[in-house]
C-alpha positions as CSV (number, residue, x, y, z in Angstrom):
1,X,31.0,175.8,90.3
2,X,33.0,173.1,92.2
3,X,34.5,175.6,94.0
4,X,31.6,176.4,95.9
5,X,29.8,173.1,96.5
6,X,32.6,171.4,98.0
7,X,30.4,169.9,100.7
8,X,28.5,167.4,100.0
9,X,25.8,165.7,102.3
10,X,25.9,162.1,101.0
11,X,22.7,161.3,103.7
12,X,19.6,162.8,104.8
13,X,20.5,162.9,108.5
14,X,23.2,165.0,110.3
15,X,26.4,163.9,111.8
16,X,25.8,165.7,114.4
17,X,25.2,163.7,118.0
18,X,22.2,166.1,118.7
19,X,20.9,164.5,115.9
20,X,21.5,161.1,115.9
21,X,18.8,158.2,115.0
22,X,17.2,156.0,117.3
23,X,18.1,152.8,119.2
24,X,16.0,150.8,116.8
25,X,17.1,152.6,113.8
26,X,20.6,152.1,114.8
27,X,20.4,147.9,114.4
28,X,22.0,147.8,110.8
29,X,25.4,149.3,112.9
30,X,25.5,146.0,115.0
31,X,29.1,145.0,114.5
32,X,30.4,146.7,117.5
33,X,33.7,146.2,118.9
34,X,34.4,145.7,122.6
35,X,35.7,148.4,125.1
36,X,39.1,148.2,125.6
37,X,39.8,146.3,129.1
38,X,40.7,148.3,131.9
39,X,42.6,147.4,134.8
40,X,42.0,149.3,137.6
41,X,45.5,148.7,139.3
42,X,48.1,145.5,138.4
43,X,48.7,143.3,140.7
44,X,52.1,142.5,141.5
45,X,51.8,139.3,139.7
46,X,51.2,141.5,136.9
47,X,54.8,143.6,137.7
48,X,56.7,139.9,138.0
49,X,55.4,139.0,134.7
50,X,56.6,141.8,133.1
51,X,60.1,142.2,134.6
52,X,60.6,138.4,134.3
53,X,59.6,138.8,130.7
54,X,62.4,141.2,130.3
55,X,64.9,138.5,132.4
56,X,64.2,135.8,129.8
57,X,64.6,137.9,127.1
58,X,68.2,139.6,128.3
59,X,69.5,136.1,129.7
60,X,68.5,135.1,125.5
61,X,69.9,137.9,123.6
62,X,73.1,137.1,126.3
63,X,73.0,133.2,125.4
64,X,72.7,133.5,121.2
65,X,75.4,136.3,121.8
66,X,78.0,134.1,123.8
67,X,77.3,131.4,121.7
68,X,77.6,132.4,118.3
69,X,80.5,131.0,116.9
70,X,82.3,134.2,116.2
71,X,83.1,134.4,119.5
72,X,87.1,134.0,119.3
73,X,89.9,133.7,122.3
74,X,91.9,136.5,123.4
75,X,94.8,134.8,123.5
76,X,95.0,134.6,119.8
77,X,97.5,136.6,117.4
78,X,96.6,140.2,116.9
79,X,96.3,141.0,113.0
80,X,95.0,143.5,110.8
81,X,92.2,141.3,110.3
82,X,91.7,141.1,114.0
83,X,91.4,144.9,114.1
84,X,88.9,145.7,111.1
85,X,86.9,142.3,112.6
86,X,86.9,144.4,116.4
87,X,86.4,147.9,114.8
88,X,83.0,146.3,113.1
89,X,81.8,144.8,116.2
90,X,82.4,148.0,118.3
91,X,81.1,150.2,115.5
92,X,77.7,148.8,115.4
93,X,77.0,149.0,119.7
94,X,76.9,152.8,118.9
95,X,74.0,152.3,116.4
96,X,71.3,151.5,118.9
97,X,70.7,154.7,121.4
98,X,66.9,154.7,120.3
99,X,66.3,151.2,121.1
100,X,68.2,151.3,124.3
101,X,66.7,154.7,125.5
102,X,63.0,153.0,124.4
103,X,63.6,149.8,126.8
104,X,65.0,152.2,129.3
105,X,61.4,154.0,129.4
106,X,59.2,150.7,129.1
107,X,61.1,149.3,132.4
108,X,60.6,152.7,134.2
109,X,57.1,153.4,133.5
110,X,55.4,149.8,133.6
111,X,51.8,150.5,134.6
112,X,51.6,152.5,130.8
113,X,52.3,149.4,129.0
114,X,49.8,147.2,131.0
115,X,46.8,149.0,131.3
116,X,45.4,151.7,130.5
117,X,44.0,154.2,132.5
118,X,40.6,154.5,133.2
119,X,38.4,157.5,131.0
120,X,35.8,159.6,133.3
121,X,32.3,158.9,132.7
122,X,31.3,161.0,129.6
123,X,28.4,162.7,131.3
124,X,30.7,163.8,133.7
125,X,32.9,165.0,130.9
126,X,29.8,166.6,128.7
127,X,29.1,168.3,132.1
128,X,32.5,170.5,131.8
129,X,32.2,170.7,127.6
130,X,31.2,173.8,126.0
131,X,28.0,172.8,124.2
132,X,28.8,174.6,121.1
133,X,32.3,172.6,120.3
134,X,32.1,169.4,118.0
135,X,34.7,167.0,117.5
136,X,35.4,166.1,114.0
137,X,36.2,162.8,113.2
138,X,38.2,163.5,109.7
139,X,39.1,160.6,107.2
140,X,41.7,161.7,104.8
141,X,41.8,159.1,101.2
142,X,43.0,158.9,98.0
143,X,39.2,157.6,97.5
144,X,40.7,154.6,95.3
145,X,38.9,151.9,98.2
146,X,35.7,154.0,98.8
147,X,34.2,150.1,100.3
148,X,37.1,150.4,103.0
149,X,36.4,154.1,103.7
150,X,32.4,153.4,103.9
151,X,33.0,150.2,106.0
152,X,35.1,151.8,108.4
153,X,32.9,154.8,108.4
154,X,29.7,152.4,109.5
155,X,32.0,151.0,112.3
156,X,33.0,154.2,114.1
157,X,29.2,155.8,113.5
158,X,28.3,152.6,115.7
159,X,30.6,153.0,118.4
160,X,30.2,156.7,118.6
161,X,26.2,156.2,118.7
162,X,26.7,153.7,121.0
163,X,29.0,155.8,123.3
164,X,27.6,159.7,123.3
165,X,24.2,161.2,124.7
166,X,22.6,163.1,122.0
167,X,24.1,166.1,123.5
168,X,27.3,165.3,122.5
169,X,28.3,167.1,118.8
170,X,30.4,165.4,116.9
171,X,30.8,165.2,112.4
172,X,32.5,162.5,110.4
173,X,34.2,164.1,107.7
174,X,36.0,162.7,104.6
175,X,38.4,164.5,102.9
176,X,38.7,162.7,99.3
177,X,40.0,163.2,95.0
178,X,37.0,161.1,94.5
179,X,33.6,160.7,95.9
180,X,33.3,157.4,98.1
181,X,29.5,158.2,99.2
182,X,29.7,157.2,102.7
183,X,26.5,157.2,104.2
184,X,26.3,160.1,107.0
185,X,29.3,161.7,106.7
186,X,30.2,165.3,105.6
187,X,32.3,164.9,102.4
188,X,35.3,167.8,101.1
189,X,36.3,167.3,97.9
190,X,39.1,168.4,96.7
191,X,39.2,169.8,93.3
192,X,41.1,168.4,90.3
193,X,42.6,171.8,90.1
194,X,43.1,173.3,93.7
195,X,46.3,173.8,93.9
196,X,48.1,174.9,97.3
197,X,49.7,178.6,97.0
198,X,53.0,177.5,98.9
199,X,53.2,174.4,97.0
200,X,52.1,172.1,99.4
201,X,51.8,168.4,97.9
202,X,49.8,164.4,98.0
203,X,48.0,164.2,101.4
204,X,49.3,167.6,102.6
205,X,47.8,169.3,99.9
206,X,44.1,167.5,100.8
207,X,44.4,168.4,104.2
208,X,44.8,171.8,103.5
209,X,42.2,172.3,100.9
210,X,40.1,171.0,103.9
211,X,41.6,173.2,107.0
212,X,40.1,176.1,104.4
213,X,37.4,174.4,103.2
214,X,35.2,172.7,106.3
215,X,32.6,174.4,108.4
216,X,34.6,173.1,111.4
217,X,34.5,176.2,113.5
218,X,37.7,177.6,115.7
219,X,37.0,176.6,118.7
220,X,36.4,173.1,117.5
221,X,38.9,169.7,117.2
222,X,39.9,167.7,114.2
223,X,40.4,163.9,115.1
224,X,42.8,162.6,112.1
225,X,42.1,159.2,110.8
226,X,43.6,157.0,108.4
227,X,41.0,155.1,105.9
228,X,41.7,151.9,107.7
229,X,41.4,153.1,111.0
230,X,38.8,152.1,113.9
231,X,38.2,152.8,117.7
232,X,36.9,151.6,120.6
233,X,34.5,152.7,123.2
234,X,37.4,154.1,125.7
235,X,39.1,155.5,122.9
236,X,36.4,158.1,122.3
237,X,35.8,158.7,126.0
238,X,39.5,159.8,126.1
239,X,39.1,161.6,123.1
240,X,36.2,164.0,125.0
241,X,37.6,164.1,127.9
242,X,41.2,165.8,126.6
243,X,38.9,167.7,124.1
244,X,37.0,169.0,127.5
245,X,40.0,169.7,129.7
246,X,41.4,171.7,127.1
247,X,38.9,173.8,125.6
248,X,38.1,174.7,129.1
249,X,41.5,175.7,130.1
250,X,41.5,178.2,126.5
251,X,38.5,179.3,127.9
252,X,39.9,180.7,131.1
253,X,42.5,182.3,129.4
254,X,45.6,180.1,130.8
255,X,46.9,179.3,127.2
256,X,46.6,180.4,124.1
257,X,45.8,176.8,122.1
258,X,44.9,173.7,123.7
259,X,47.5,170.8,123.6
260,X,47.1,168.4,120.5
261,X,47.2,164.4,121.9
262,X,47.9,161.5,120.6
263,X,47.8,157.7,121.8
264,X,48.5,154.2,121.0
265,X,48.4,152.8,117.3
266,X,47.5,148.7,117.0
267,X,47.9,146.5,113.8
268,X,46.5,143.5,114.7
269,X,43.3,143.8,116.4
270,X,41.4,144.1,113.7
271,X,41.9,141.7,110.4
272,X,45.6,140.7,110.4
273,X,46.4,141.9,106.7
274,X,49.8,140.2,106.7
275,X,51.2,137.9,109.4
276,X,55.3,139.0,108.5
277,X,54.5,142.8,108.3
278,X,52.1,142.7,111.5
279,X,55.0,140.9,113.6
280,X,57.2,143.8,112.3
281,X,55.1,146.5,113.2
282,X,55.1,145.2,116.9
283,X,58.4,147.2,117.6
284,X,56.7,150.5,116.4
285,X,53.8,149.9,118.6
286,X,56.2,149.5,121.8
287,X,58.2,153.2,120.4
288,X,54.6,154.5,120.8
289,X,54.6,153.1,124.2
290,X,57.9,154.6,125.3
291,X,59.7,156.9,123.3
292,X,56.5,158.8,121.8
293,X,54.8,158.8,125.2
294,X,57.9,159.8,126.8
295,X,58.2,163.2,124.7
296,X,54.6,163.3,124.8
297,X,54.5,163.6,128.5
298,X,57.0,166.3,128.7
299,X,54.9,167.9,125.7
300,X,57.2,167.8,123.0
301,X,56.6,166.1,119.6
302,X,60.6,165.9,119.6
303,X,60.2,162.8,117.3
304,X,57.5,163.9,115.1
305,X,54.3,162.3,115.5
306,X,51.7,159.7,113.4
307,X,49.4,161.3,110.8
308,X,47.0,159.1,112.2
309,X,45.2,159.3,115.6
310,X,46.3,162.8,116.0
311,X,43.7,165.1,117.7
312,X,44.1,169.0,116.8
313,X,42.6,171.8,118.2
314,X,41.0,173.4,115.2
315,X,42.4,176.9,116.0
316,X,46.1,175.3,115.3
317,X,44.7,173.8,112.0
318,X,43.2,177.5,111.1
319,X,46.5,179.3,112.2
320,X,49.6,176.4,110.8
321,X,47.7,174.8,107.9
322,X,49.5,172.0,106.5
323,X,51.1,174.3,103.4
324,X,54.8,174.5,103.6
325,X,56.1,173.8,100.2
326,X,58.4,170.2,99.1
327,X,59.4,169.9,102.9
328,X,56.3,169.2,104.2
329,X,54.5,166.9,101.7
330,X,56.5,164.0,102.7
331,X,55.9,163.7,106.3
332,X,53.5,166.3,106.4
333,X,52.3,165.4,110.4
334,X,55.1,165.7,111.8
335,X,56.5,169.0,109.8
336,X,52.8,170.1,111.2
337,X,53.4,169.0,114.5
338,X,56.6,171.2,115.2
339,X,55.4,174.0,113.2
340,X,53.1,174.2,115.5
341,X,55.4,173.8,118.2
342,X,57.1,176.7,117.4
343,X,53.6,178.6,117.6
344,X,53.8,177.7,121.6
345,X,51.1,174.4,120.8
346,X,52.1,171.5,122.8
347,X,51.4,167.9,122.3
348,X,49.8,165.2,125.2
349,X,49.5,161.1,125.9
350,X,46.2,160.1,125.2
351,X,45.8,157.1,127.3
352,X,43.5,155.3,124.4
353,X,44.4,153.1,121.5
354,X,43.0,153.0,118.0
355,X,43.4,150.3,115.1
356,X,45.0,150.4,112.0
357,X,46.4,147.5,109.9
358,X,49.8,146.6,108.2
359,X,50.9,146.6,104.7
360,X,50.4,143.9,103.0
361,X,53.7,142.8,101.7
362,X,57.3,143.3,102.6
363,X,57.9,145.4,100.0
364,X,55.1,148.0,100.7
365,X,56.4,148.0,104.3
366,X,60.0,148.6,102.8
367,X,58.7,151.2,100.8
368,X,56.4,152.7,103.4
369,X,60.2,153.1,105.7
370,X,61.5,154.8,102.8
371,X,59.0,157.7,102.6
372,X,59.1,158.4,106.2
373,X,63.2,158.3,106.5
374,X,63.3,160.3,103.9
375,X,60.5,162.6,104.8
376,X,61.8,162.6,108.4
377,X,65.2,164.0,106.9
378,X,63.8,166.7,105.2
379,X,61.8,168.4,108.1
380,X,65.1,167.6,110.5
381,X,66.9,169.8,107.6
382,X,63.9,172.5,107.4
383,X,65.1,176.0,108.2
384,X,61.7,177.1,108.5
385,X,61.2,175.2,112.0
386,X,63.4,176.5,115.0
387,X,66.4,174.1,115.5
388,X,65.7,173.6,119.0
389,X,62.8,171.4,117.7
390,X,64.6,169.5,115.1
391,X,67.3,168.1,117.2
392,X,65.5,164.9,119.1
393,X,64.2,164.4,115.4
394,X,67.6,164.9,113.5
395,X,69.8,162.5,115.8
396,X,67.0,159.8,115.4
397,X,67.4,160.2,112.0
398,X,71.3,160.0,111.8
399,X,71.2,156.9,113.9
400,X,68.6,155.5,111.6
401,X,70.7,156.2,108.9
402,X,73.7,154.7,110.4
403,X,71.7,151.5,111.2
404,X,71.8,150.6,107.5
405,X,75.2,149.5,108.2
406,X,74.7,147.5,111.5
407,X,73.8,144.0,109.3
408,X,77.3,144.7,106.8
409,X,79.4,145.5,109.8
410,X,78.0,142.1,111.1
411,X,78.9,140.2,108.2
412,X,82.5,141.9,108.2
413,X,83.1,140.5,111.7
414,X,82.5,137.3,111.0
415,X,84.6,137.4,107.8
416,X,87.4,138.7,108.5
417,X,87.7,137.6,112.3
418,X,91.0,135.6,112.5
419,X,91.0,134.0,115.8
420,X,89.1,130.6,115.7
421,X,86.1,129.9,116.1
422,X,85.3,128.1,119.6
423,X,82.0,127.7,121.9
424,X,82.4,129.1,125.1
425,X,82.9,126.3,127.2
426,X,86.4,125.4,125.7
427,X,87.9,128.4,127.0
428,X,86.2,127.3,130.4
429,X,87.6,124.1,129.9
430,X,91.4,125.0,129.0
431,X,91.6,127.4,131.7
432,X,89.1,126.5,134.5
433,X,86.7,129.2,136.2
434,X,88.6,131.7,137.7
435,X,91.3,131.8,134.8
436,X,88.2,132.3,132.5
437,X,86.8,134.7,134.5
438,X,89.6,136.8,135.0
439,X,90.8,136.5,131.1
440,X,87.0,137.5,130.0
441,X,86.9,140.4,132.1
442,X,89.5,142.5,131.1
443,X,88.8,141.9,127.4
444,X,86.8,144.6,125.6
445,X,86.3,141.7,122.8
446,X,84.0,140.0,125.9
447,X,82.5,143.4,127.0
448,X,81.5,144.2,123.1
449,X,79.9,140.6,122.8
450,X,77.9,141.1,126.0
451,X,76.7,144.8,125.1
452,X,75.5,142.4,121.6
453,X,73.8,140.3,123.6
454,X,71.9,142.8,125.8
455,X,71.1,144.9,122.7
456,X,69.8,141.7,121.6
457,X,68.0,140.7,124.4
458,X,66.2,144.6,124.0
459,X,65.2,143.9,121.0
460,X,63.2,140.6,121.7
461,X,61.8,142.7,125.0
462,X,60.9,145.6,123.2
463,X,59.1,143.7,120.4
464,X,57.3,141.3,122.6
465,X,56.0,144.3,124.6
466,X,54.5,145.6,121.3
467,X,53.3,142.0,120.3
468,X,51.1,141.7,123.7
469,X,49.4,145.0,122.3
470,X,49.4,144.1,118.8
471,X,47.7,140.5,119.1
472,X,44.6,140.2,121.4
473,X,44.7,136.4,123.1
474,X,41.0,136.5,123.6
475,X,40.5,136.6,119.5
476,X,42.9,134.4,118.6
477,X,43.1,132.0,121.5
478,X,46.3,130.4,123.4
479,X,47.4,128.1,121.0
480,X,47.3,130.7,117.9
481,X,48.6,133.4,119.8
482,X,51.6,131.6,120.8
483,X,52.4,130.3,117.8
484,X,52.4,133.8,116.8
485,X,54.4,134.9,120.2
486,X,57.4,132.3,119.0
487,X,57.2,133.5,115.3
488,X,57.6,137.2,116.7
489,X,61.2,136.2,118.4
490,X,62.3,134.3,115.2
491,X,61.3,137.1,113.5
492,X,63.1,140.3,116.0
493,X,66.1,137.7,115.9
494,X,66.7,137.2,112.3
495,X,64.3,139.4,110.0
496,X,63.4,142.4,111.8
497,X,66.5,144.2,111.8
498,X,67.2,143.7,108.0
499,X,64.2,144.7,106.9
500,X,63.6,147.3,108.9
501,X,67.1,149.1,107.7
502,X,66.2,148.5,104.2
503,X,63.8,151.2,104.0
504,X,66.4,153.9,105.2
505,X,69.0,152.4,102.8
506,X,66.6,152.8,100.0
507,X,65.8,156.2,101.1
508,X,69.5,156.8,101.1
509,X,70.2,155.6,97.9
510,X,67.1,156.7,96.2
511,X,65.6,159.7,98.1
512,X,61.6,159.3,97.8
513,X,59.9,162.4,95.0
514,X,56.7,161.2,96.0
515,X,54.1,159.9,98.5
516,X,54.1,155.9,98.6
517,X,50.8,155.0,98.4
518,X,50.5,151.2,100.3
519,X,47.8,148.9,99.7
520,X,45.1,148.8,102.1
521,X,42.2,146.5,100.7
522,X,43.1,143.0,99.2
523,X,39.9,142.7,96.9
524,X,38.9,145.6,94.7
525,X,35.0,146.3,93.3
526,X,34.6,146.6,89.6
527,X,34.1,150.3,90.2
528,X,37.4,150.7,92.4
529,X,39.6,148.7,89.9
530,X,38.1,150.7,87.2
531,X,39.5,154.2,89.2
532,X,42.7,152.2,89.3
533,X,42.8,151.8,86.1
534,X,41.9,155.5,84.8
535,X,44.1,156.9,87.2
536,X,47.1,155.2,85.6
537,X,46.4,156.7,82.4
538,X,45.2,159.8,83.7
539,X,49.1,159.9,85.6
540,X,50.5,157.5,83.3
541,X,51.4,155.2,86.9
542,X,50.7,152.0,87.4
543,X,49.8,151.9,91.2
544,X,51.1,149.2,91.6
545,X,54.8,149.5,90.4
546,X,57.0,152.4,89.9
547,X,56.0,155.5,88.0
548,X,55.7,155.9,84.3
549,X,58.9,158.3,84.4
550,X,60.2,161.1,86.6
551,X,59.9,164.8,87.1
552,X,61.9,166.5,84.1
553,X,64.9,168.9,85.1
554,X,62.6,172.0,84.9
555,X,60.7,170.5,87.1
556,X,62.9,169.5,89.5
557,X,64.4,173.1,89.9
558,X,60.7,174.2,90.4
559,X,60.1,172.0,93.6
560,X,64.1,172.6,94.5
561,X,62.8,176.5,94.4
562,X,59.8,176.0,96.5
563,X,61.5,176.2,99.8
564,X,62.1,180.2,98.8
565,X,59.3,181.0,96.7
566,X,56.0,180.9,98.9
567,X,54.2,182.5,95.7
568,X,52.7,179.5,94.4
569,X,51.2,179.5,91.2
570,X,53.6,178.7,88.3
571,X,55.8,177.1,91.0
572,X,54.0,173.7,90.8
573,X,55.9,170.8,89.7
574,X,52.6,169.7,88.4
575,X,50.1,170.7,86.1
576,X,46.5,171.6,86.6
577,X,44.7,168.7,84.6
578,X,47.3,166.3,86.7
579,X,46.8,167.8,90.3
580,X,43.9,165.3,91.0
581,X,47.4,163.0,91.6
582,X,48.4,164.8,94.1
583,X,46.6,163.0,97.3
584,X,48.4,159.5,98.0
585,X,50.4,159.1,94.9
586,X,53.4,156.7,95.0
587,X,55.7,158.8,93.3
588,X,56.4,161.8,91.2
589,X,54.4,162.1,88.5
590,X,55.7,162.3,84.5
591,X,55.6,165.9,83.7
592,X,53.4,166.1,80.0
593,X,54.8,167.7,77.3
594,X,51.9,170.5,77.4
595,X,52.6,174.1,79.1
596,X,52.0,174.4,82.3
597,X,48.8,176.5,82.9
598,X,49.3,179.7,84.5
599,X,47.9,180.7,88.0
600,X,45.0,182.3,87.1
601,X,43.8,179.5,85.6
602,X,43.8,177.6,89.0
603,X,41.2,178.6,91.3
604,X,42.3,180.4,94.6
605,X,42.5,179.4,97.5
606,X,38.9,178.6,99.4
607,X,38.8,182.0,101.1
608,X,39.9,184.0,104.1
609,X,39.7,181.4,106.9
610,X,42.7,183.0,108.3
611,X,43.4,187.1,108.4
612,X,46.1,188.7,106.2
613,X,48.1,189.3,109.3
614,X,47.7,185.6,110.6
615,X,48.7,184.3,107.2
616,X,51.9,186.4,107.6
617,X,52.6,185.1,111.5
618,X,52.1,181.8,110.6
619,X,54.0,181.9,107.4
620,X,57.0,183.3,109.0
């Protein structure tokens, strides 16, 4: 009965860091990474850098601004192509609050971005621990790259051998369709045929069939990992010592839950999967850097939070699951996150970093945009979360939205401008300095131009910011990561913006039915293509492209229905031999012309990890 051997020991030795093996036995683990540098305190050479960084930048954005050749003379005729040109440029300055406010907090909180603080010894940490928590370190997969999963598995065993006293308890857990038999590790899972009684779907439904089905205990913490993702020394150091300060505070009684955490995400430290898609995801590591820590400081996940690096107090897990119907599937973190909220559970910066990569192709990265604008829309729209905590989220999602019209509002100002096109040191020449001067000043045309150009010169800041964190100089050395440094403002200049919009317009256009599934390992073994292969006739997908066909109309009014019936059961858009689909699937999958099974044919839920009566709090 698969029901009730869920767990599977895939080694003969516990995860547990009471446990662990021997220094000697511990040499196959050898590829360690290093520990994150510390810097006690900057220097002010460090401070000079970093505002003189964000000088060359402005005084750049400022200089492509004034010198692009759509830069026209006030003295020219007003027409009504003059006025839609104007109208465009003035539009598209209101489209960029979230970059603006994100600069705003880099510049005010400079020691965050250039160091990171120092983690307490973990003996001193262990010392204020209760001995009977353990940490669980939980990868969540589709189990289609089971070499990636057990690779990345072997590198975090090492670093967290090489960084805990055997007192210190900790379990790697994965959470998988299919078996990837990583050595050591605890494995859930989840059955063909489990299926959610809310509804819950893809990566949500996996991560609730493990909140009821591993022998994590309450009073212990869920560390969420990607199958990519890897750490560092500090970053487990951090991870204890939040993990330490909070349990001990539910202990004494002074809150009810202890505050989830989460820190810095990196792309490029590791293998660089794709130079163009690495160099793009520089800006999001500079958002986690200010906006994210930003809320995170005042302990609000106001803009959601990553599914990754995202370190949960088990009792949350327990008491919010991850089951809340078609709203939550698509971004199922952060629905999580400010369901929890609402419970009174409140969210810190961990002052750690872990490493992740980029998808491999533009496409994928487009893609991967799409999912989360449009899963980001659907928890800002969810009824079930208190409006108070959807509004940071919702008005970053109208502005994305809007931003999809920034690059054709561009384009209509440089059409349909009628005033000539000049360089800016004619007008300085027909009218000398002060005439200038005082003809620029009073001109909103000039003071829209030079807002573009400071936006501009935020962008470049912002992304170089990122960049220093994405891209480690020592690795690549000074001639490489230059080249690379160059490539990133060619790339914030003329790519980043286009490309980053297209995801939202796709998700406008075509709202995402499914979870997007990116690529995350290059080569595949003859046993992982095979999977591949057998899951595309199993699903009738091709992984790789778009689905097979779509939901059919019944269908569709089944999901559509979900946000009112919590019954479960006959509610599922998909049926019982297809559910093992339902991890990390790109999209919907084809409904089959057979009858949908009925309820009782599922199995239940893995049993009463919550009471009736905390099933009903949390539900409503």
């Amino acid at each position: 009965d698969s029901s009730k051997s869920r767990l599977q020991q895939n080694s003969d030795h516990s995860c547990l860091g009471a446990m662990r093996t021997s220094s000697a036995e511990r040499q196959p683990f050898l590829q360690r990474e290093e520990p994150v540098r510390v810097w006690q305190a900057p220097s002010p050479l460090n401070y000079i850098g970093f505002y003189g960084l964000f000088l060359a930048c402005l005084s750049l954005g400022l200089v492509a601004a004034f010198c692009w050749p759509s830069f026209a003379t006030v003295a020219s005729e007003n027409s009504f192509l003059d006025y839609v040109s104007d109208f465009a440029l003035f539009s598209a300055l209101f489209l960029a609050p979230s970059m603006v406010f994100n600069v705003l907090v880099l510049l005010g909180r400079p020691t965050g971005v250039m160091q990171h603080a120092p983690a307490p010894p973990i003996e001193e940490t262990l010392s204020k621990l209760d001995p009977r928590i353990t940490v669980y370190f939980r990868y969540v997969t589709r189990g289609n790259n089971p070499s990636l999963v057990k690779e990345n598995v072997a590198k975090i065993f090492n670093v967290l051998r090489s960084t805990l006293p055997p007192s210190a308890r900790y379990v790697v857990e994965v959470v998988t369709d299919v078996s990837v038999g990583a050595a050591g590790c605890e494995e859930c899972a989840v059955p063909k045929s489990y299926h959610c009684p809310n509804g819950a779907l893809f990566k949500a439904r996996a991560l609730h069939y493990a909140v009821e089905s591993s022998k994590a205990e309450r009073q212990d913490w869920i560390v969420h990992l990607d199958e990519e993702t890897s750490f560092v020394p500090h970053t487990v150091l951090a991870i204890y010592a939040h993990v330490a300060k909070e349990s001990a505070l539910v202990a004494k009684g002074e809150k009810e839950y202890g505050n989830m955490a989460q820190g810095v995400i990196t792309y490029g430290n590791t293998e660089i999967t794709g130079t163009l898609t690495t160099l793009l995801d520089s800006t999001r590591l500079a958002d986690d850097l200010g906006k994210f820590r930003f809320f995170y400081s005042l302990n609000e996940p106001a803009m959601g939070v990553h599914g990754s690096f995202l370190i949960v107090p088990n009792a949350v897990e327990l008491d919010v699951g991850f089951d809340h119907g078609w709203e939550g599937s698509i971004t199922e973190d952060s629905f999580f996150a400010l369901k929890a909220r609402d419970r009174g559970v409140k969210i810190s910066y961990l002052d750690a970093r872990m490493h992740e990569q980029s998808p491999f192709t533009v496409m994928d990265l487009i893609k991967q945009r799409r999912r989360w604008f449009g899963g980001l829309a659907l928890v800002a729209k969810a009824d079930s979360i208190q409006f108070k905590r959807r509004i940071v989220l919702g008005v970053l999602v109208v502005f994305w939205g809007l931003g999809c019209v920034t690059p054709l509002l561009g384009i209509i100002h440089m059409i349909f401008t009628n005033r000539g096109f000049f360089e800016v040191s004619t007008i300085l020449k027909e009218h000398g300095m002060l005439t200038a001067l005082s003809i620029l000043v009073w001109s909103p045309y000039f003071w829209a131009i030079f807002c573009w150009g400071v936006l501009v010169g935020f962008s470049v800041f912002q992304s170089l910011v990122g960049f220093s964190w994405n891209f480690d100089r020592r690795q690549l050395g000074w001639a490489k990561w230059l080249r690379l440094g160059f490539s990133q403002v060619f790339v914030q200049l003329f790519l980043a913006g286009t490309i980053e919009t297209a995801g939202a317009t796709y998700a406008i256009v075509d709202p995402p039915r499914g979870f997007y599934l990116v690529q995350k390992q290059r080569t595949n073994t003859e046993e992982e293509t095979a999977m591949r292969q057998e899951d595309a006739k199993v699903g009738g997908l091709d992984m790789e492209d778009e689905p097979a066909g779509d939901l059919d109309d019944a269908d569709r009014l089944t999901v559509s229905s979900q946000r009112s019936d919590t019954t479960g059961g006959s509610s599922s858009p998909l049926r019982a031999g297809h559910m093992e689909q339902a991890l990390l699937l790109d999209e919907p999958i084809a409904a089959p012309a057979a009858a949908k099974p009925n309820k009782s044919s599922l199995p239940s839920s893995p049993s009463t990890v919550r009471s009736a009566a905390s099933t009903k709090e949390a539900d409503e």
